[in-house]
C-alpha positions as CSV (number, residue, x, y, z in Angstrom):
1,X,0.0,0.0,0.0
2,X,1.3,3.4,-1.7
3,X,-0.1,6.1,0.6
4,X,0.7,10.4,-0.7
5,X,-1.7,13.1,-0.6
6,X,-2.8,14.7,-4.0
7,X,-4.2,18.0,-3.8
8,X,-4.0,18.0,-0.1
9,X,-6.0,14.8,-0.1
10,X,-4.7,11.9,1.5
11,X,-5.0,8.5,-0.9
12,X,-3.6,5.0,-1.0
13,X,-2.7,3.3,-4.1
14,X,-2.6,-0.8,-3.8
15,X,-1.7,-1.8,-7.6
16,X,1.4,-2.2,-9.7
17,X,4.3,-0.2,-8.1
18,X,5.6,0.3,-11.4
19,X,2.4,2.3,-12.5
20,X,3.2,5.9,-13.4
21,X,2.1,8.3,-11.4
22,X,0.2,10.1,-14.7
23,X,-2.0,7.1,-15.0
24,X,-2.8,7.2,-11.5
25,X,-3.7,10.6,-11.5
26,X,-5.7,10.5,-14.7
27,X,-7.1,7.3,-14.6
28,X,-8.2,6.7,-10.9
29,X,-8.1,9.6,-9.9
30,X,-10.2,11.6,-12.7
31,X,-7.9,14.5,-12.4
32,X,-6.9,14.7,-16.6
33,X,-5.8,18.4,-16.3
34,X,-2.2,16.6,-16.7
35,X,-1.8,15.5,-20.1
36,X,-0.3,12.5,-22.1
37,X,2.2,13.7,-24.3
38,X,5.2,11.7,-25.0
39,X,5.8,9.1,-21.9
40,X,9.6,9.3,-21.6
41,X,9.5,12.7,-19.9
42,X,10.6,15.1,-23.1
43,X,7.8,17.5,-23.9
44,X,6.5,18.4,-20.3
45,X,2.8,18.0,-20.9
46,X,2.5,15.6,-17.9
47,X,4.6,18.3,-15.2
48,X,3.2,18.2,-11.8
49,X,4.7,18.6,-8.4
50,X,5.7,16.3,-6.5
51,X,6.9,17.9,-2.8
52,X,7.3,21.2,-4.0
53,X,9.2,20.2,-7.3
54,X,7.8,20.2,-10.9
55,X,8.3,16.6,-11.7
56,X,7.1,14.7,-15.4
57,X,4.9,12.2,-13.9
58,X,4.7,10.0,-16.9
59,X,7.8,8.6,-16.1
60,X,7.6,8.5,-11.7
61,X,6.8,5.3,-10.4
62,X,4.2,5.4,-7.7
63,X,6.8,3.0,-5.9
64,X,8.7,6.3,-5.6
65,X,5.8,8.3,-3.9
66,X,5.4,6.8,-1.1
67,X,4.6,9.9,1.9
68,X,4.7,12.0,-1.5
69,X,2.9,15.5,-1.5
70,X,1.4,15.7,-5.3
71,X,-0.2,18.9,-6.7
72,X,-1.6,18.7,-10.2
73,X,-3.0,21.9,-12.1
74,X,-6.4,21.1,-10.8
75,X,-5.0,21.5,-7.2
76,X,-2.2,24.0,-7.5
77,X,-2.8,27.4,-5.6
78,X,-0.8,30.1,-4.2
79,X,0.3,33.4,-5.3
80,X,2.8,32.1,-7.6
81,X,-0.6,30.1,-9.0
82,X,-2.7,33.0,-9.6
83,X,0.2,35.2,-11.0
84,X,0.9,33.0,-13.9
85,X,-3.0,32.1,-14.4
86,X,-3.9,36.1,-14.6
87,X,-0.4,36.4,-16.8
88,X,-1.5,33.8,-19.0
89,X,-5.2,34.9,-19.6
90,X,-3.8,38.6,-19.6
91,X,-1.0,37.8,-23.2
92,X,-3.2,35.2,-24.7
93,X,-1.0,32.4,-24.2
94,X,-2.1,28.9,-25.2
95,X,-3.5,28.5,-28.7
96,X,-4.4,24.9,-28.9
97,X,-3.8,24.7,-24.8
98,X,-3.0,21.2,-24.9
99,X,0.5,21.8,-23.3
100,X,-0.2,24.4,-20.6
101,X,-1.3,22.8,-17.6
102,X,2.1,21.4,-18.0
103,X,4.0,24.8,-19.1
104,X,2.1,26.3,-16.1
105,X,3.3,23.9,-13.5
106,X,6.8,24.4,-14.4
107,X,6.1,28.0,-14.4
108,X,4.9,28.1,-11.1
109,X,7.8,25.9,-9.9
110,X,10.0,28.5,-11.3
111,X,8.7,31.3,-9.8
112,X,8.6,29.5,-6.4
113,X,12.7,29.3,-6.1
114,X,13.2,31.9,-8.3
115,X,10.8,35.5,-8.6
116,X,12.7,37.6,-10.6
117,X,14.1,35.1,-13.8
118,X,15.9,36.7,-16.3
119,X,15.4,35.2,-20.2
120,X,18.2,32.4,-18.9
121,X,16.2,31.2,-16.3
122,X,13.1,30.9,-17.9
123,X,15.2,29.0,-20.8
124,X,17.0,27.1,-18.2
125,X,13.8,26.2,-16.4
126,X,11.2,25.8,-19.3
127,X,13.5,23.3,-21.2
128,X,11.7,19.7,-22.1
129,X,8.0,21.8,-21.9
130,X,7.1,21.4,-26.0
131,X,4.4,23.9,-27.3
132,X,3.8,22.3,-31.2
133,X,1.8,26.1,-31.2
134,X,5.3,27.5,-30.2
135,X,3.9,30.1,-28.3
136,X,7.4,30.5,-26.7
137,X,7.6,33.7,-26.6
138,X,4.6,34.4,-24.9
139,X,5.4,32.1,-22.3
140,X,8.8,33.9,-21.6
141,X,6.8,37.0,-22.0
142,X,3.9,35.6,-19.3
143,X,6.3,34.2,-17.1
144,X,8.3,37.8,-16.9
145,X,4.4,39.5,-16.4
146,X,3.9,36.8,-13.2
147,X,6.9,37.9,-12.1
148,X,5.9,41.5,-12.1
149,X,2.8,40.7,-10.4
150,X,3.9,39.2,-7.6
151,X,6.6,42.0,-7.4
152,X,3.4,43.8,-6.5
C-alpha cells in the first residue's frame, strides 16, 4: 500500500508499483488536467509537483511516492498560481492549450525558487516543456508578467 496526498487529499494506491504516477492521477483519480504527451519525460505536458518540485509524472513510479505530496493543475494554488493564471489569460497564451497545464506547472515551480528570472532562467527552467503552437515567446513574455505581479 502506496499512501501520498494529491491536492492536499490523503490517498492509498494498492496496484502495480511500477504504474506511473500520470496514469494514477488520470485514470483513478479523474484529475486529466495533466496530459499524455510523449511518456519518456521530453515535452513536459504531464509536469506536476511532487513535494514542492515540478516533476514529469509520466515517467515516476508510484513505488517512488510513497509519503509524497502531489499537486496537479487542478489543485495547484498560491500566489505564484494566480500570477501565472492572470499572466497567461492577460497575453493570450495557449493556442491549442494542450501543453499548458504542464508549461504552467513548471512556471509556477519557477517562480517559487526563483521570482525575478531573467530570459536564462526561464530557458533554463522551461527546457523539455514542448508547445507544437510555439507560443514560446509568450510564455517567456507571461512568465516575466507573473513575475511583475507578484513583485506587486
Amino acid at each position: 500500500m502506496i499512501k501520498l496526498t494529491v491536492n492536499g487529499n490523503a490517498v492509498e494506491f494498492d496496484g502495480d508499483p511500477s504504474m506511473p504516477l500520470l496514469w494514477f492521477l488520470r485514470d483513478e483519480r479523474g484529475l486529466t488536467g495533466t496530459k499524455f504527451g510523449c511518456g519518456v519525460a521530453q515535452c513536459g505536458a504531464c509536469t506536476v509537483h511532487v513535494n514542492g518540485e515540478p516533476r514529469r509524472s509520466c515517467v515516476s513510479p508510484m513505488s517512488a511516492l510513497e509519503g509524497g505530496d502531489v499537486v496537479t493543475i487542478e489543485g495547484a494554488t498560491g500566489k505564484e498560481v494566480d500570477a501565472v493564471r492572470a499572466a497567461w489569460v492577460s497575453l493570450d497564451v495557449p493556442q491549442c492549450g494542450y501543453c499548458q497545464s504542464g508549461q504552467i506547472m513548471s512556471a509556477v515551480g519557477l517562480l517559487g525558487a526563483n521570482p525575478k528570472p531573467s530570459d536564462e532562467d526561464i530557458d533554463l527552467a522551461m527546457t523539455g516543456n514542448v508547445c507544437r503552437c510555439c507560443t514560446y515567446h509568450r510564455i517567456r513574455a507571461a512568465i516575466h508578467d507573473a513575475a511583475g505581479r507578484l513583485e506587486g
